[in-house]
C-alpha positions, 0 to 999 in steps of 0.5 A: 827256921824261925827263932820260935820253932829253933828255941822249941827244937832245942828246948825239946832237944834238952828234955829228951833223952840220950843227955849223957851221950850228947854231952860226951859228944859235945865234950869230944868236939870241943876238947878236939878243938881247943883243948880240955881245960879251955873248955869250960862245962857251960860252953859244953851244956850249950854245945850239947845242948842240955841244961846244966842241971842235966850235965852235972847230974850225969858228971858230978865234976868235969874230971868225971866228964874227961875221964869218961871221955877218955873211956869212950875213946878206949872202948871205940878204938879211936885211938893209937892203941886200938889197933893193937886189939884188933885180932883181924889184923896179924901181929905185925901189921898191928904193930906197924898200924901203931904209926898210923893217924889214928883217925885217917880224916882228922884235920888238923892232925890230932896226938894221942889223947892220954898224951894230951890230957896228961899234959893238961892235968900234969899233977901225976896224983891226979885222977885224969893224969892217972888214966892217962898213965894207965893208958899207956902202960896198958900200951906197952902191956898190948905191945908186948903180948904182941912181940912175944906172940911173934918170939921176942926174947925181951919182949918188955924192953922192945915193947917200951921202945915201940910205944916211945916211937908210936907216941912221939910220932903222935905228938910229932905229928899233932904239933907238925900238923902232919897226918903221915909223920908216922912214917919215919917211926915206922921205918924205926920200928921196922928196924927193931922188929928184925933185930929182935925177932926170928926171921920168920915173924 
């Protein structure tokens, strides 16, 4: 492809429509990639590619752009916590999904994203932060309609202890570089499941 008809394509790439979803695109690769905050929003118009009067009128900031980011992994269930929805799959087995790599082909190995973007944006008042936290708490509350589902007395306190599992491994497996890390989590979790829940579950 000449330079000409490459700078035509992309100059008609940034006036058509679907900007907002190719910025959320761009945004997700480049934050995969080498983080949020070393991500700047110019490199993001460039990736996706849209002028940055187009970005900016679809995100007024770039905690707009992370926090919808995040809300785009919620609603496609790419994420730790989207197995736990999944009403194909029986109780336990969501439980037990918990610990599996989210994306089964990612490399490198990616942790949680909330984890990641809580981390990158540490002031707990924040407002990237503060998703980030109700993410995880939404977890815990999923986990725990999960193991009351299946008889579990004290389904809070088992709850909190299979999301602490679920999410080092996460990070466990970012940091190691190790898809399968999950499996020594799970191996945990299969433990407190039996302890407490009848026999039956």
């Amino acid at each position: 492809m000449s330079a000409t008809v490459r700078t035509t394509a992309v100059a008609s790439q940034r006036r058509g429509r679907g900007g907002r979803e190719r910025v959320l695109a761009a945004a997700a690769r480049l934050f995969a990639a080498q983080g949020i905050n070393a991500t700047g929003m110019e490199q993001i118009a460039e990736e996706a590619p849209v002028s940055k009067r187009t970005l900016y009128a679809h995100f007024r900031t770039k905690n707009d752009l992370v926090i919808a980011h995040l809300q785009g992994l919620v609603l496609s269930g790419a994420t730790l916590e989207g197995v736990l929805t999944r009403e194909d799959i029986p109780p336990r087995d969501r439980i037990r999904k918990l610990f599996d790599q989210p994306v089964a082909d990612a490399a490198p190995a990616r942790g949680c994203p909330f984890i990641d973007a809580a981390a990158e944006f540490p002031d707990p008042q924040s407002a990237v932060h503060s998703y980030a936290r109700e993410q995880k708490l939404r977890m815990v509350r999923l986990i725990a309609a999960l193991v009351t589902e299946l008889g579990c007395r004290d389904p809070l306190v088992l709850a909190e202890q299979l999301a602490t599992l679920a999410d080092g491994a996460a990070s466990r497996a970012m940091v190691l570089d190790e898809p399968d890390y999950g499996r020594h989590a799970r191996a945990a979790a299969e433990v407190l499941l039996d302890q407490a829940l009848p026999p039956t579950s």
